[in-house]
C-alpha positions in Angstrom: 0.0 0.0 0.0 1.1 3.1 -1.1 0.8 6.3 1.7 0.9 9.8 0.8 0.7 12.1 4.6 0.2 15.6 3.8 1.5 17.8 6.4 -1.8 18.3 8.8 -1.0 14.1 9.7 2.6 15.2 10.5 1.5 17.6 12.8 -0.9 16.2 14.2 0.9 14.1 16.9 1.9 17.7 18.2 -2.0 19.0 18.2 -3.8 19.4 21.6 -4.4 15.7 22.3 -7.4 16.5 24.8 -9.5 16.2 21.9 -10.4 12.6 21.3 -10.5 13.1 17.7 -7.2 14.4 17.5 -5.7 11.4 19.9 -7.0 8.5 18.1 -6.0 10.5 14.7 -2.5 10.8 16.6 -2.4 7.7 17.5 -2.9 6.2 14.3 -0.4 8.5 12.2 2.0 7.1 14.6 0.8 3.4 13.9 1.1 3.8 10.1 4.4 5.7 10.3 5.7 2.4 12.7 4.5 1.0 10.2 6.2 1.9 7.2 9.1 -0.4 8.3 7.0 -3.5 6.9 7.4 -4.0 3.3 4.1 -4.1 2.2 3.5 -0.5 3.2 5.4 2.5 1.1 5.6 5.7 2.1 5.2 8.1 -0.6 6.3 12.3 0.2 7.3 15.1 -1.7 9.3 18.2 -2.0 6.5 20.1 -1.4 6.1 18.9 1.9 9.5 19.5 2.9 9.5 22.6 2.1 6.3 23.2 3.9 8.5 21.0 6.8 11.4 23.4 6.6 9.1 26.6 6.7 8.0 25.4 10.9 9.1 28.2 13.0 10.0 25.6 16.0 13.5 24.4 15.7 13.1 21.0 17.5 9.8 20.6 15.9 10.5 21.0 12.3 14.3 19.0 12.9 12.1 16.4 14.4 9.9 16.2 10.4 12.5 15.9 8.6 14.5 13.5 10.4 11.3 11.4 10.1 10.4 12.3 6.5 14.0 11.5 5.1 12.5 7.9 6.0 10.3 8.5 2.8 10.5 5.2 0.5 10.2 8.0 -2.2 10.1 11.6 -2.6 8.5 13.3 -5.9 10.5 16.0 -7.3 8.0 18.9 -8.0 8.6 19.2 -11.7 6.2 20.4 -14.7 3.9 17.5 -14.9 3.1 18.3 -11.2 2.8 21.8 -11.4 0.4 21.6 -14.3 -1.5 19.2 -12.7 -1.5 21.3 -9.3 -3.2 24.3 -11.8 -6.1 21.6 -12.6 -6.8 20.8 -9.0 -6.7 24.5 -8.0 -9.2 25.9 -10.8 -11.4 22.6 -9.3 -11.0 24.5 -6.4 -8.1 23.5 -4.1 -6.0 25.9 -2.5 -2.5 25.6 -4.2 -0.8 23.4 -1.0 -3.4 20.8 -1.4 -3.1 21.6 -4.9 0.7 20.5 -5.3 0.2 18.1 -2.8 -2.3 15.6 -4.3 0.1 16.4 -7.6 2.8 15.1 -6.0 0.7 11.9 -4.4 -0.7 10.9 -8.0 2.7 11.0 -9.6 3.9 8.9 -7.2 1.5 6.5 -7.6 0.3 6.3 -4.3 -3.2 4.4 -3.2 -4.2 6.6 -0.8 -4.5 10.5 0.7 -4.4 11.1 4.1 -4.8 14.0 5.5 -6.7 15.4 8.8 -7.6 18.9 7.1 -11.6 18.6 7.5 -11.9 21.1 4.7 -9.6 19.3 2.3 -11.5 16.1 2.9 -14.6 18.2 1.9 -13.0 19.6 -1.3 -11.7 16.6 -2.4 -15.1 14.9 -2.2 -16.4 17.6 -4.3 -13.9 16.9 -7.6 -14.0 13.3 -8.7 -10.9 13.8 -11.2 -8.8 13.6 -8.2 -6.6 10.1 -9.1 -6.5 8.3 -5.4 -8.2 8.0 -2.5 -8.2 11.1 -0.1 -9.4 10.0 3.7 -8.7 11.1 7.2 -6.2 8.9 8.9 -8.9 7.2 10.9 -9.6 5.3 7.4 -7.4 2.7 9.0 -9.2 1.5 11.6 -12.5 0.5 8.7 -9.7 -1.2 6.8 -8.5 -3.4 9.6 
């Protein structure tokens, strides 16, 4: 299974985890990165999000991301083909971010979106050219 995180799972684990939305959401972005190490599971990132990584204001925070993104299986180079496609999904309506990231996670081939922006789930619901699945991370627990 191919993973895409966008940068609101990364974070998460950092949120206010009085919320139990947010804890079992942590909790399970931890269990999927954990679980990244199995070889049926690939972990598909991009430039895009580190650069958003490298744009974190908190030095132990954003050294934290990208010690654990350089554990990517593969990043996706931002090129042409993503940027064009990036435009598509922003005229659809997607700010350019979410844009560049879902790019990114269709070149790469990945199976699935994850993501625990509430409006980006809605967005993406609301354009059905988008090329993979985009779910919160508590899409894991149906699945298993």
């Amino acid at each position: 299974m191919r993973i895409y995180l966008d940068m609101s799972c990364l974070n998460r684990p950092f949120d206010d985890q009085t919320q139990l939305r947010i804890r079992l959401e942590s909790e399970t972005i931890i269990f999927i990165l954990q679980n990244f190490n199995l070889p049926q599971w690939e972990w598909i990132s991009s430039e895009i999000l580190q650069l958003e990584i490298e744009h974190i204001p908190v030095v132990e925070m954003r050294e934290h991301l990208l010690l654990l993104a350089s554990r990517a299986h593969h990043v996706v180079r931002l090129q042409q083909k993503e940027a064009k496609r990036a435009q598509q999904l922003k005229r659809m309506g997607l700010n350019a971010f979410d844009a560049l990231h879902i790019a990114c996670a269709e070149s790469g081939n990945a199976d699935i979106f994850l993501t625990s922006d509430q409006k980006l789930l809605e967005q993406a619901t609301q354009i059905d050219k988008i090329n993979l699945s985009v779910v919160n991370p508590l899409w894991l627990l149906e699945v298993l």
